[in-house]
gemmi code that builds the backbone of each chain (N, CA, C; Angstrom):
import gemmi

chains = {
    "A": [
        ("UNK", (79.641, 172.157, 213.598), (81.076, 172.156, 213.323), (81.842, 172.625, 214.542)),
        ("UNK", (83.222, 172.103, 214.805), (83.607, 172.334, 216.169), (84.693, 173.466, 215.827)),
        ("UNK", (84.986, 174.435, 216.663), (86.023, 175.279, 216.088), (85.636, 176.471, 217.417)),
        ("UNK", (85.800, 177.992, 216.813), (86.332, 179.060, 217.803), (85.676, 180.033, 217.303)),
        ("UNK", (84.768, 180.222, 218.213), (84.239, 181.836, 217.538), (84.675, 182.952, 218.616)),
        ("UNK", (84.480, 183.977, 217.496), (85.254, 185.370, 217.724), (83.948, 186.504, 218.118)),
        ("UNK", (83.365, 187.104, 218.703), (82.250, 188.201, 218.338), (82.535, 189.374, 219.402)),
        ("UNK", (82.291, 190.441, 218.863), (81.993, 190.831, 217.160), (83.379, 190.181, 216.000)),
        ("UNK", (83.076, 191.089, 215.184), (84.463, 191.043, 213.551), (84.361, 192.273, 214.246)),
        ("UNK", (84.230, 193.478, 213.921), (84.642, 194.593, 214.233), (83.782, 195.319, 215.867)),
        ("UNK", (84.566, 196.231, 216.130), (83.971, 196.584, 217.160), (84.694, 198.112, 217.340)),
        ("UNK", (83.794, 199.151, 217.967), (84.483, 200.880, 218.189), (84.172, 200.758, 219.467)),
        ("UNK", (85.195, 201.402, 219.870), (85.149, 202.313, 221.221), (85.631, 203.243, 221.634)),
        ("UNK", (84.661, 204.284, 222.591), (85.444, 205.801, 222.635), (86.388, 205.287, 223.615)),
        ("UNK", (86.873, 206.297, 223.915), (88.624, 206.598, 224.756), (88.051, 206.435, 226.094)),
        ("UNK", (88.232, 206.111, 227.017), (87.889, 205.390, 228.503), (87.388, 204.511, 228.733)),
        ("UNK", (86.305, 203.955, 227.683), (85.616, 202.783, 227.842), (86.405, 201.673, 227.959)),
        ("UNK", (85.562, 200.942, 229.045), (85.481, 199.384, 228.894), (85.140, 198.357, 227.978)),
        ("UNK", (85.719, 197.484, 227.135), (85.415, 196.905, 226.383), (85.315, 194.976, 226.614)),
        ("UNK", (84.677, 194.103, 226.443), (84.668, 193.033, 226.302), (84.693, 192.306, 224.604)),
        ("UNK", (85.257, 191.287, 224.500), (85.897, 190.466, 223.196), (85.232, 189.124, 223.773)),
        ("UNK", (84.642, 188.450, 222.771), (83.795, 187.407, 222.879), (84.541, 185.812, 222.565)),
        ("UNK", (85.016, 185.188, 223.380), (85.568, 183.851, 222.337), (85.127, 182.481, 223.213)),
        ("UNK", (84.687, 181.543, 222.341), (83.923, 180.770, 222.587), (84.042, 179.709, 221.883)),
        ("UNK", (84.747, 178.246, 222.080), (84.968, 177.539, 221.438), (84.194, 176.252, 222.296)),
        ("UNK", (84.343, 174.931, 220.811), (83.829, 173.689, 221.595), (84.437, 172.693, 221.168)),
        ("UNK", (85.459, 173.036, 221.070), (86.790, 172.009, 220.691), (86.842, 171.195, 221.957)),
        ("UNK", (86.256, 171.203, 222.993), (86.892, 170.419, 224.060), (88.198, 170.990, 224.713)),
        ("UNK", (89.008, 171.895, 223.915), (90.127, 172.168, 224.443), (90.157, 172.938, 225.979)),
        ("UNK", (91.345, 172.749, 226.698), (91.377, 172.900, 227.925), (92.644, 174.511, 227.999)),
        ("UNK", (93.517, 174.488, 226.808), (94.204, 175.741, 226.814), (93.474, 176.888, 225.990)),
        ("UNK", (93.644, 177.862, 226.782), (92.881, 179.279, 225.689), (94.053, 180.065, 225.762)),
        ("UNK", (93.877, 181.357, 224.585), (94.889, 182.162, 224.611), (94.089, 183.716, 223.781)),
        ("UNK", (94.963, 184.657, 224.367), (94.595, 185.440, 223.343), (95.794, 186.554, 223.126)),
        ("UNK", (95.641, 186.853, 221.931), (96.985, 187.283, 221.228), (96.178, 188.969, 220.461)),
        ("UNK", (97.699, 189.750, 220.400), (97.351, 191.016, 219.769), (97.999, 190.643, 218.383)),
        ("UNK", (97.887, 191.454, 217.508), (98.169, 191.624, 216.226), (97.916, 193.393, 215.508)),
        ("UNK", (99.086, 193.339, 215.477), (99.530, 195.204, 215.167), (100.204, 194.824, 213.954)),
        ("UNK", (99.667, 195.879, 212.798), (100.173, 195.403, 211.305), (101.743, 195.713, 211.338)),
        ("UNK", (102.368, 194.906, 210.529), (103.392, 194.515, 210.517), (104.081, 193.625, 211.124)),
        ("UNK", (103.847, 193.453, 212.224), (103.881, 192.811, 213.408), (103.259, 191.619, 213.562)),
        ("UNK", (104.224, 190.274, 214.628), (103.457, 189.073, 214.857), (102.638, 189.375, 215.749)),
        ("UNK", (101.857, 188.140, 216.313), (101.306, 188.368, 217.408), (101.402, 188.170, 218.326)),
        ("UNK", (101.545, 188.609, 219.555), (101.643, 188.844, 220.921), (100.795, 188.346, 221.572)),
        ("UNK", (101.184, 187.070, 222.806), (100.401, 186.779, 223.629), (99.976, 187.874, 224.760)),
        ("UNK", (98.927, 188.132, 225.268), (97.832, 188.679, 226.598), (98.043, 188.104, 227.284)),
        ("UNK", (97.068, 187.187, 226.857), (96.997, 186.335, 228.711), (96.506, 185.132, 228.068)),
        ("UNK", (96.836, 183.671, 228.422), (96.458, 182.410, 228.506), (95.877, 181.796, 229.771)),
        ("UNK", (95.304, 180.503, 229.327), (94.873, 179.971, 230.954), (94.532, 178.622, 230.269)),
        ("UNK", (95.165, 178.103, 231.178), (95.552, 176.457, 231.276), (94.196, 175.071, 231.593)),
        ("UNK", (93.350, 176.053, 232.483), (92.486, 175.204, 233.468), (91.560, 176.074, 233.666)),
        ("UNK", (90.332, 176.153, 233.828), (89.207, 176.734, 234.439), (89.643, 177.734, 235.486)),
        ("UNK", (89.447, 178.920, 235.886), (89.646, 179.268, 236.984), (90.909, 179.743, 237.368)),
        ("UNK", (91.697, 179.468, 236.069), (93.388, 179.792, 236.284), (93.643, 180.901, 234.842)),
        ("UNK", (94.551, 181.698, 234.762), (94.838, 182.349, 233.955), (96.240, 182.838, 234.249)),
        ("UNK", (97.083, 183.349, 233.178), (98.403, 183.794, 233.645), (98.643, 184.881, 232.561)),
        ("UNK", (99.213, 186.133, 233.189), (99.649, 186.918, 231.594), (100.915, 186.650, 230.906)),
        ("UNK", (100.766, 187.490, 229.784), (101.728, 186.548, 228.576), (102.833, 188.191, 228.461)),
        ("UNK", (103.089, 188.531, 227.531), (103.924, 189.432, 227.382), (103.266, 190.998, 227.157)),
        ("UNK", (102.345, 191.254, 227.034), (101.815, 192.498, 227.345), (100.252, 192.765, 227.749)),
        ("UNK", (100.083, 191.996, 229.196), (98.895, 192.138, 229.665), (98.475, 193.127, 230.330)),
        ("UNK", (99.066, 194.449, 230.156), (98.909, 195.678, 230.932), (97.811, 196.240, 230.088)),
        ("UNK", (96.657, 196.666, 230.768), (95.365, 197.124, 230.232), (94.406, 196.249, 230.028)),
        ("UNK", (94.268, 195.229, 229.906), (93.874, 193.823, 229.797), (93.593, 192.917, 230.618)),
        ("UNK", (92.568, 192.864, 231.042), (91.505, 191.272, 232.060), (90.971, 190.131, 231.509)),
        ("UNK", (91.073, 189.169, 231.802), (89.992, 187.933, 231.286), (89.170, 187.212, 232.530)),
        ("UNK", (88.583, 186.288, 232.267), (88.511, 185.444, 233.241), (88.275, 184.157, 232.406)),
        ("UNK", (88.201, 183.128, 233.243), (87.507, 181.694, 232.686), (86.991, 181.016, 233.812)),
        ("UNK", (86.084, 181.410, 233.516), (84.455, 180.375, 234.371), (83.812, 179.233, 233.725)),
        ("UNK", (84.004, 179.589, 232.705), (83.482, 177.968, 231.962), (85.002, 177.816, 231.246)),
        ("UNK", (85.077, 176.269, 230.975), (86.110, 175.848, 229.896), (86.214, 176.347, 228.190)),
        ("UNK", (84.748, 176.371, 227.902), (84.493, 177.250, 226.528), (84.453, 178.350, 226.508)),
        ("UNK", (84.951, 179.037, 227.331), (84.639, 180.674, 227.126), (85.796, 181.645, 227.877)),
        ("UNK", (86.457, 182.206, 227.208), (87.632, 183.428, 227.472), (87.698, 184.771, 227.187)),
        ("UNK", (86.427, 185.381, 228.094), (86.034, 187.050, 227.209), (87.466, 187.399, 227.439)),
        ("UNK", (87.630, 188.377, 227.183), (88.501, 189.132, 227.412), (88.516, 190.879, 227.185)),
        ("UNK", (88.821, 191.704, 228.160), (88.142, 193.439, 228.310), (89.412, 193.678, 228.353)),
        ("UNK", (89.090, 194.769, 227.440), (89.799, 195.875, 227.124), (89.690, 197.224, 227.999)),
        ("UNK", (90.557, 197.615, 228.792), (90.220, 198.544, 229.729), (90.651, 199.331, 229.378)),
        ("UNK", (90.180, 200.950, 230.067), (90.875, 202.495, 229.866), (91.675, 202.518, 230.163)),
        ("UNK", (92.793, 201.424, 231.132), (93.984, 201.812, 230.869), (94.568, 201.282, 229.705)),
        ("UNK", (94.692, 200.752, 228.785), (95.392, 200.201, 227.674), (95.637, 201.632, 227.014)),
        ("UNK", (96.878, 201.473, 226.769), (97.262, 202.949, 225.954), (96.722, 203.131, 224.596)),
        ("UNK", (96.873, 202.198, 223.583), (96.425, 201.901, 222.334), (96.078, 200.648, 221.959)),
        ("UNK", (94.507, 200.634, 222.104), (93.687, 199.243, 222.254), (93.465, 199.138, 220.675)),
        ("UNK", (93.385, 199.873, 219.878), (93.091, 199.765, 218.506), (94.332, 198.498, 217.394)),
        ("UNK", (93.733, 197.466, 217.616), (94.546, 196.465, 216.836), (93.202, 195.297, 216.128)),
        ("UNK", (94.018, 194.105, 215.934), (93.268, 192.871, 215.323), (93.618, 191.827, 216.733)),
        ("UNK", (92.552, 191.392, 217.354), (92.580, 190.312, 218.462), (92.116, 189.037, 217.950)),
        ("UNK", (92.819, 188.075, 218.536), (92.680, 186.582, 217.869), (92.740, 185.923, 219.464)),
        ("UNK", (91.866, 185.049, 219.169), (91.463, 184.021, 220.033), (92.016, 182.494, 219.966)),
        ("UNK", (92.667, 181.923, 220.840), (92.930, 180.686, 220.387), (92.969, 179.389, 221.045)),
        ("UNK", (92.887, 177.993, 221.032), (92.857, 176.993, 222.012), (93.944, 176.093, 221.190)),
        ("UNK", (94.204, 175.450, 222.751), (94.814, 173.801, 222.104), (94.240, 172.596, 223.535)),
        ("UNK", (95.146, 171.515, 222.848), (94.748, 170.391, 223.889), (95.672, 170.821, 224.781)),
        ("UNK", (95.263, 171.196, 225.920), (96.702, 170.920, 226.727), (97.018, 169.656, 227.286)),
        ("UNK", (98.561, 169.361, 226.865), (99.133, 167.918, 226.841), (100.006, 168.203, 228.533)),
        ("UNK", (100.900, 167.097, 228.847), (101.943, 167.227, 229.722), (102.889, 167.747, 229.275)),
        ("UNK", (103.774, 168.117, 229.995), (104.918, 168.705, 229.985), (105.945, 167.973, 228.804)),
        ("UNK", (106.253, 168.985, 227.760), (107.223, 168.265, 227.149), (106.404, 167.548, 225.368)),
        ("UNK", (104.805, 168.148, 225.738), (104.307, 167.458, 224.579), (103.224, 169.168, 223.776)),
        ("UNK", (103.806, 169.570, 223.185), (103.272, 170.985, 222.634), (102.404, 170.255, 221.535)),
        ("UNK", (101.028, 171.195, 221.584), (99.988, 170.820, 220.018), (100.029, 171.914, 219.540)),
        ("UNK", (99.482, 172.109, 218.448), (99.111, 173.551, 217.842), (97.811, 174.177, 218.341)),
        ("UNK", (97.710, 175.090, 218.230), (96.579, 176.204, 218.454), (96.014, 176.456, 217.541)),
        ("UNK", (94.345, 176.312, 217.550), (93.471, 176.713, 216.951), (93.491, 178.186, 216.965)),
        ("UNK", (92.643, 178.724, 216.208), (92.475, 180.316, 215.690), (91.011, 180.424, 215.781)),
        ("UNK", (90.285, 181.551, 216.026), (88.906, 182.492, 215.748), (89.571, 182.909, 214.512)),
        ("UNK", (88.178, 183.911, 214.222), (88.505, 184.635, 213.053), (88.880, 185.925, 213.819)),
        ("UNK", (88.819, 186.773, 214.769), (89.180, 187.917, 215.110), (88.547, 188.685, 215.417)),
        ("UNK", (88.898, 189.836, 216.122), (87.857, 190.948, 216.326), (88.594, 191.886, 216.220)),
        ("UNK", (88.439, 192.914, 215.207), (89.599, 194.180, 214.776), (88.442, 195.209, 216.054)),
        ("UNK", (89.560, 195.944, 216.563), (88.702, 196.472, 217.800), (89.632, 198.120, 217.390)),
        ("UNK", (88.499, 199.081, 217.156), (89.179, 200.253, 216.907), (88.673, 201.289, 217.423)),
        ("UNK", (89.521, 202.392, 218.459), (89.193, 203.568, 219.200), (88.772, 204.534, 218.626)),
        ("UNK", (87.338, 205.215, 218.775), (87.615, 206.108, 217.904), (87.220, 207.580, 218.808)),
    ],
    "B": [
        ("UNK", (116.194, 183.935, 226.054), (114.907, 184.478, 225.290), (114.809, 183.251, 224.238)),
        ("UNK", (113.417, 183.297, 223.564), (112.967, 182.927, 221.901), (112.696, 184.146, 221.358)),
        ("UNK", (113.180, 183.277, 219.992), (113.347, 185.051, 218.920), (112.449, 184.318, 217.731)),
        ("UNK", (111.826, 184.414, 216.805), (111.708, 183.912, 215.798), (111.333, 185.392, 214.823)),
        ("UNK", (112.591, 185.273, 213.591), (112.988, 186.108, 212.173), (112.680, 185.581, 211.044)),
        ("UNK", (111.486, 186.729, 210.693), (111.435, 186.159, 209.605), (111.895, 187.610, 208.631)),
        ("UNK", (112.583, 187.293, 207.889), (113.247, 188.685, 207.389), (112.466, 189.027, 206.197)),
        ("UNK", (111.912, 188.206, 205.560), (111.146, 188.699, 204.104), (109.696, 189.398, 204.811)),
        ("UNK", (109.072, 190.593, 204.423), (108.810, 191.435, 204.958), (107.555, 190.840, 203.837)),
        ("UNK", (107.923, 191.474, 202.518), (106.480, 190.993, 201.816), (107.304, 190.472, 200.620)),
        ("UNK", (106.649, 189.245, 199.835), (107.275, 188.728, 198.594), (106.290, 188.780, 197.944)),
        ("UNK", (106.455, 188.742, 196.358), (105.575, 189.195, 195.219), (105.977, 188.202, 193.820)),
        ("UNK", (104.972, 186.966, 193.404), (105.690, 185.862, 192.414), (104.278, 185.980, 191.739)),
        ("UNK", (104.767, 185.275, 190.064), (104.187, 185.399, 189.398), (103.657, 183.525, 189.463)),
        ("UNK", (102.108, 183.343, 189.668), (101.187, 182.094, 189.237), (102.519, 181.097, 188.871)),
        ("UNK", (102.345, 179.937, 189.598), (103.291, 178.949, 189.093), (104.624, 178.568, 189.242)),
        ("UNK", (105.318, 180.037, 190.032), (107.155, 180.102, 190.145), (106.435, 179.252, 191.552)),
        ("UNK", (107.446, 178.720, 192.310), (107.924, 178.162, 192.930), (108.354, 179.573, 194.463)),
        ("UNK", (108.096, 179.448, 195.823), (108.656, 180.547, 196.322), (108.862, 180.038, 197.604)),
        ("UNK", (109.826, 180.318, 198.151), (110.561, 179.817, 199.590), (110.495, 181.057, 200.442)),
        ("UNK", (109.665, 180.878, 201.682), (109.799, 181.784, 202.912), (110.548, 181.263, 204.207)),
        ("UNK", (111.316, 182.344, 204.293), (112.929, 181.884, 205.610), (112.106, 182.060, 207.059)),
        ("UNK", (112.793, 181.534, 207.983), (112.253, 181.514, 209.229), (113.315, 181.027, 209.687)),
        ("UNK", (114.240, 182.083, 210.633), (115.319, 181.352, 211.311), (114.708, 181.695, 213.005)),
        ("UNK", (115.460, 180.767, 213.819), (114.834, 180.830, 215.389), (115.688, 180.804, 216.190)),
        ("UNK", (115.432, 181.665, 217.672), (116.696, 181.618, 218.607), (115.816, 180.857, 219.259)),
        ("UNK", (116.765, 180.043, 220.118), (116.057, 178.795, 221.603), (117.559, 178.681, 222.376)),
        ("UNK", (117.180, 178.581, 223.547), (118.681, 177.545, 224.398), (117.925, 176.410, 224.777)),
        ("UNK", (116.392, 176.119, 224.207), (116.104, 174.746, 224.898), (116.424, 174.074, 223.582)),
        ("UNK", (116.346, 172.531, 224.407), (117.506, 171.498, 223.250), (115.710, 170.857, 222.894)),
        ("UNK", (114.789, 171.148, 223.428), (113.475, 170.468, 222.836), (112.995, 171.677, 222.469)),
        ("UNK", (112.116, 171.299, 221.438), (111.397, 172.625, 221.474), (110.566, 172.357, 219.955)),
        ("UNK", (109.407, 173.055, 219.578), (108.641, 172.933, 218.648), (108.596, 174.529, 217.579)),
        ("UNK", (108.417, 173.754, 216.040), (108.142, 174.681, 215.413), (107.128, 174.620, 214.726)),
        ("UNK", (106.362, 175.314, 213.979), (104.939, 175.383, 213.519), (105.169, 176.663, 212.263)),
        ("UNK", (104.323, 176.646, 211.407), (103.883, 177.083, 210.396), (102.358, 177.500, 210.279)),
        ("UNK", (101.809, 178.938, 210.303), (100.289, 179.085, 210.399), (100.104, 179.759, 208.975)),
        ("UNK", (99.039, 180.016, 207.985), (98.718, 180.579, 207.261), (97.330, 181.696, 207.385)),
        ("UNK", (97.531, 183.183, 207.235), (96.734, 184.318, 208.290), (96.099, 184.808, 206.402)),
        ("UNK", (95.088, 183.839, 205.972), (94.370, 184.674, 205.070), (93.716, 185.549, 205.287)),
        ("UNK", (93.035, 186.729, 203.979), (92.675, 188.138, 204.553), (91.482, 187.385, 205.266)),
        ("UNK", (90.616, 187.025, 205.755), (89.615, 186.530, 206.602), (90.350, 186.790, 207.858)),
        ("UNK", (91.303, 186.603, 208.346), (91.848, 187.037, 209.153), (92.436, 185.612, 210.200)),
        ("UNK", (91.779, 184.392, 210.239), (92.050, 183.757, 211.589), (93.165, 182.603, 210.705)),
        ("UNK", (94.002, 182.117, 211.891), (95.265, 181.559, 211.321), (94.991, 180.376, 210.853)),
        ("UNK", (95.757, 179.911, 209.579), (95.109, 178.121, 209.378), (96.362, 177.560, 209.817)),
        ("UNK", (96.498, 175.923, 210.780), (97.636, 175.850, 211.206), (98.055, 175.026, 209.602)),
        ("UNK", (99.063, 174.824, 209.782), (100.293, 174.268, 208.515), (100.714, 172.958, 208.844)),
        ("UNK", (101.609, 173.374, 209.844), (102.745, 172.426, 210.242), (103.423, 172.358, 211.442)),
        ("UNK", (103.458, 171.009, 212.091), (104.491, 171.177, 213.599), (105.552, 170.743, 213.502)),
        ("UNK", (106.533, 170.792, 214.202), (107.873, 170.113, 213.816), (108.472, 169.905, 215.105)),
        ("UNK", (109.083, 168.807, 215.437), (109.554, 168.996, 216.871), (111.144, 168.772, 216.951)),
        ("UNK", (111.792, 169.312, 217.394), (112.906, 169.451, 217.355), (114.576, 168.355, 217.330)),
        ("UNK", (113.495, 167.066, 217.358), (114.257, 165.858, 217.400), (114.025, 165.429, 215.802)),
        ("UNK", (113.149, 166.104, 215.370), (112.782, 165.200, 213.732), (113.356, 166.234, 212.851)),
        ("UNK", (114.398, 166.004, 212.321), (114.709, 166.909, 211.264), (114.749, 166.419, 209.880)),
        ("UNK", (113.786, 165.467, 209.998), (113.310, 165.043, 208.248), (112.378, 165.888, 207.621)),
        ("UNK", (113.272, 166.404, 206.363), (112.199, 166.985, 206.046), (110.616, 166.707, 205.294)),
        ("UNK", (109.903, 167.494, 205.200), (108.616, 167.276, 205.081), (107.727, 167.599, 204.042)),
        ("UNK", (106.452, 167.337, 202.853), (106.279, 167.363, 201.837), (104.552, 167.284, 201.923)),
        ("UNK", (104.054, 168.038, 201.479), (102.583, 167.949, 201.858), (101.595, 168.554, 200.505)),
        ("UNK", (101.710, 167.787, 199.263), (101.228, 168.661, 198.602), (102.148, 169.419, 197.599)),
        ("UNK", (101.628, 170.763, 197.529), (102.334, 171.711, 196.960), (103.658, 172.381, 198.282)),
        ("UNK", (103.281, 171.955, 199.604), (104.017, 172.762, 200.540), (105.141, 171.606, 200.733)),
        ("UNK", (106.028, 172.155, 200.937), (107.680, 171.169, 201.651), (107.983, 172.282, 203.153)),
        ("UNK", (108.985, 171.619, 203.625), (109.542, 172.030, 204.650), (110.690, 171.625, 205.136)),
        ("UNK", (111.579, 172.807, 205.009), (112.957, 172.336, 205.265), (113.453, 172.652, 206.456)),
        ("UNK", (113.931, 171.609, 207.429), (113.664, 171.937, 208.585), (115.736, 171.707, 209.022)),
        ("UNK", (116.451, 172.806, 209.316), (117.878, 172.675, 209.653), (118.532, 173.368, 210.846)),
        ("UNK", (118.728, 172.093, 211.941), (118.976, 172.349, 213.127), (120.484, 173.560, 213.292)),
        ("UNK", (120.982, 173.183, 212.785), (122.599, 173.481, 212.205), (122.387, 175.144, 211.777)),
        ("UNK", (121.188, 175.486, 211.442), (121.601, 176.804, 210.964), (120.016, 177.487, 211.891)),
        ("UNK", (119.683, 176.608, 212.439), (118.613, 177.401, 213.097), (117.327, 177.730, 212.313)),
        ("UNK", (116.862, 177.314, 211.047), (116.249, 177.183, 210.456), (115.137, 176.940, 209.693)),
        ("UNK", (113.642, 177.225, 209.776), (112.752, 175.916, 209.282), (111.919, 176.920, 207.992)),
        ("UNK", (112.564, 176.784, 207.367), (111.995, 177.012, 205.451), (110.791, 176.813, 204.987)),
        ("UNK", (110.116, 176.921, 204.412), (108.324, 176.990, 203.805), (108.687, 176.867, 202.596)),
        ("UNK", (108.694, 176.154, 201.933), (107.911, 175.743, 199.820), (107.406, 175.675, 199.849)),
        ("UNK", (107.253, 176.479, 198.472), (105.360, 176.142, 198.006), (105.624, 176.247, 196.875)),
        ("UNK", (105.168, 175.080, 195.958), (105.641, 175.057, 194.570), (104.774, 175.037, 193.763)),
        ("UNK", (105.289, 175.706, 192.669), (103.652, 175.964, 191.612), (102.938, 176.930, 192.291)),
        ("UNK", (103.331, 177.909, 192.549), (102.118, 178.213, 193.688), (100.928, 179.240, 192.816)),
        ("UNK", (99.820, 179.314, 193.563), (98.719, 179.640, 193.048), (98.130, 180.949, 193.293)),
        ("UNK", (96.880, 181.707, 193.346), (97.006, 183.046, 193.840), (96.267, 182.647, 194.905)),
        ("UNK", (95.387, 181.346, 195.281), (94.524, 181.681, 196.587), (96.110, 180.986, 197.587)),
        ("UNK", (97.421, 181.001, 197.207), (98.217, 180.974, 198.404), (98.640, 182.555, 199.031)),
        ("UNK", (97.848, 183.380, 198.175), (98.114, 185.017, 198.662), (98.033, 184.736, 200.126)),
        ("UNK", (98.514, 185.217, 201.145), (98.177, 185.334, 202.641), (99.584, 185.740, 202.809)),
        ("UNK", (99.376, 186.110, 204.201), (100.526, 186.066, 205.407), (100.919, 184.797, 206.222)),
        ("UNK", (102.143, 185.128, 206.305), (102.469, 183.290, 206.424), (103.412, 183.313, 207.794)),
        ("UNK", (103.379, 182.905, 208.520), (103.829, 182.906, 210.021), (104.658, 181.825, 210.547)),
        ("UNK", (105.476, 182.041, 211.196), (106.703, 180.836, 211.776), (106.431, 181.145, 212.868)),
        ("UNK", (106.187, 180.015, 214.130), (106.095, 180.132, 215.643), (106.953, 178.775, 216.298)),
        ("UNK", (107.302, 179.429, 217.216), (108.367, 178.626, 218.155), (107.794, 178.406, 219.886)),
        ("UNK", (108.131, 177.051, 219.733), (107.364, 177.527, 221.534), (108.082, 176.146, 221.862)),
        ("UNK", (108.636, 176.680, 223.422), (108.946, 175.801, 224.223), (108.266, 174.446, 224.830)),
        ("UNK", (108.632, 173.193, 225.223), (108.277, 172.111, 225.447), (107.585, 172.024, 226.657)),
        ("UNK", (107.160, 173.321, 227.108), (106.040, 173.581, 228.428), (105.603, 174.439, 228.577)),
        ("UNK", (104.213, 174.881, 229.121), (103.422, 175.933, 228.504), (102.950, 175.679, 227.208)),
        ("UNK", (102.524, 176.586, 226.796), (101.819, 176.604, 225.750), (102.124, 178.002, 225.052)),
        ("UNK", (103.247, 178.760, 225.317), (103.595, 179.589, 225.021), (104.226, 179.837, 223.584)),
        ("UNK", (103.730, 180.512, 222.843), (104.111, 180.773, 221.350), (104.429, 182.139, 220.633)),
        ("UNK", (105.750, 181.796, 220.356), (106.536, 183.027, 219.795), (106.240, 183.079, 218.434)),
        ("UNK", (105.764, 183.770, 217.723), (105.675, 183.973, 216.600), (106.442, 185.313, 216.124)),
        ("UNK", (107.121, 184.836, 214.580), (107.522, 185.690, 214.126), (106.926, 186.923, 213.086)),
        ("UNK", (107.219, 187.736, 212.768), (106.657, 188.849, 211.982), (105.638, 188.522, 210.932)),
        ("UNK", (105.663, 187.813, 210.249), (104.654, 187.076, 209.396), (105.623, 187.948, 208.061)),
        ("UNK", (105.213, 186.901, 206.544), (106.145, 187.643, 205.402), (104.557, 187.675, 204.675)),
        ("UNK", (104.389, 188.575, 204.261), (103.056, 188.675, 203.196), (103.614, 187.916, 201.850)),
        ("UNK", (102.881, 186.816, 201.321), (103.146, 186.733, 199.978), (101.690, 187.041, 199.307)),
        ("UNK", (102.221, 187.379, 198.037), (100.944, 187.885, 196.734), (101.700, 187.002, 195.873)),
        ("UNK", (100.339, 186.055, 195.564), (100.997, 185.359, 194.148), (99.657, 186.278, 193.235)),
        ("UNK", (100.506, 186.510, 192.071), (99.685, 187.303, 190.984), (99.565, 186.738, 189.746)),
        ("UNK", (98.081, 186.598, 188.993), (97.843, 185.984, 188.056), (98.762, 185.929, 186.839)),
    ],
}
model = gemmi.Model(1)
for chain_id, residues in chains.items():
    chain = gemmi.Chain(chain_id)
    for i, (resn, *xyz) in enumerate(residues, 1):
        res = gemmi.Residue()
        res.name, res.seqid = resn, gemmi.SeqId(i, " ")
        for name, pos in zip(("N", "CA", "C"), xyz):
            atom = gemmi.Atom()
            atom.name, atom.element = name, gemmi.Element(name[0])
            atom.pos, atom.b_iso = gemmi.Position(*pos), 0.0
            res.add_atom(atom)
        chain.add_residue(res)
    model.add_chain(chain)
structure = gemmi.Structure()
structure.add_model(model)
structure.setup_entities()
């Protein structure tokens, strides 16, 4: 089945650590994204990346690295600097089209990532 | 900026009523896309619906409609008859006609109850 995995579902970490978030899709898709989610609250883009090898941050990428070396794969680490890393992280792709032609974004199931 | 409001915070209907979730949106682009995701407790989003900003017919899928009104900034969610596995959090996102950038709004929890 083609779609987006998330690993772990849950995950702890003490206070300084480095953390990595697993997402891994085989949609073919060429856009990745990854978004926070704080209850009550929508979710907030990190950081996206368009193309292999390219990435750009989104609205609160402070504390936060990715890379993309392969097209299926967008870890993404959680660093000691992030002030409060404890949320729900979602993973996501689309086709990326040209300019002027938006698709929707696929979803993971998540990784609730909590400091303890 | 993009803003997307969704002001109903959490709604609560009884099996079968009928229930409308608001989603109004700020843009200064004259293109632009809207979408509808559904965030069951499993957690990952199911998409809904796209809408692009030149089509303002509205739309009917089922139990779900969509009222989509340029004029007031607008794009509405029905769900009629509704059932309890439509319990979830329900999300309005807006994103500009480049990038891939997506504003989503607060999400409104609905509980439909037996």
């Amino acid at each position: 089945d083609g779609g987006i995995t998330q690993s772990p579902k849950y995950l702890f970490r003490k206070e300084g650590q480095n953390v990595t978030l697993s997402c891994e899709q085989n949609l073919n898709h060429d856009a990745m994204y990854w978004y926070r989610q704080d209850p009550g609250q929508g979710l907030r883009l990190i950081y996206y990346s368009q193309i292999v090898n390219d990435f750009q941050k989104g609205d609160i990428a402070e504390g936060y690295s990715v890379s993309r070396e392969k097209k299926e794969s967008f870890p993404l680490t959680v660093t000691s600097a992030q002030k409060n890393p404890t949320a729900f992280y979602l993973c996501a792709s689309s086709i990326d089209r040209p300019r002027g032609q938006v698709t929707e974004a696929f979803f993971g199931q998540g990784t609730r990532l909590t400091v303890v | 900026a993009q803003k997307v409001t969704q002001a109903q915070t959490e709604i609560s209907v009884v099996e079968k009523e009928d229930v409308t979730l608001d989603c109004v949106y700020e843009t200064r682009d004259t293109t632009y896309y809207l979408f509808w995701y559904k965030q069951p407790p499993s957690g990952e989003l199911v998409f809904l619906i796209r809408r692009n900003s030149f089509d303002e017919q509205n739309e009917i899928s089922g139990r779900y409609s969509w009222n989509f009104q340029k004029s007031t900034s607008s794009f509405n969610f029905t769900i009629t008859a509704s059932q309890v596995v439509d319990s979830a959090v329900y999300f309005c996102a807006l994103s500009p006609p480049y990038g891939q950038n997506f504003v989503f709004g607060p999400g409104t929890r609905l509980s439909v109850l037996p």
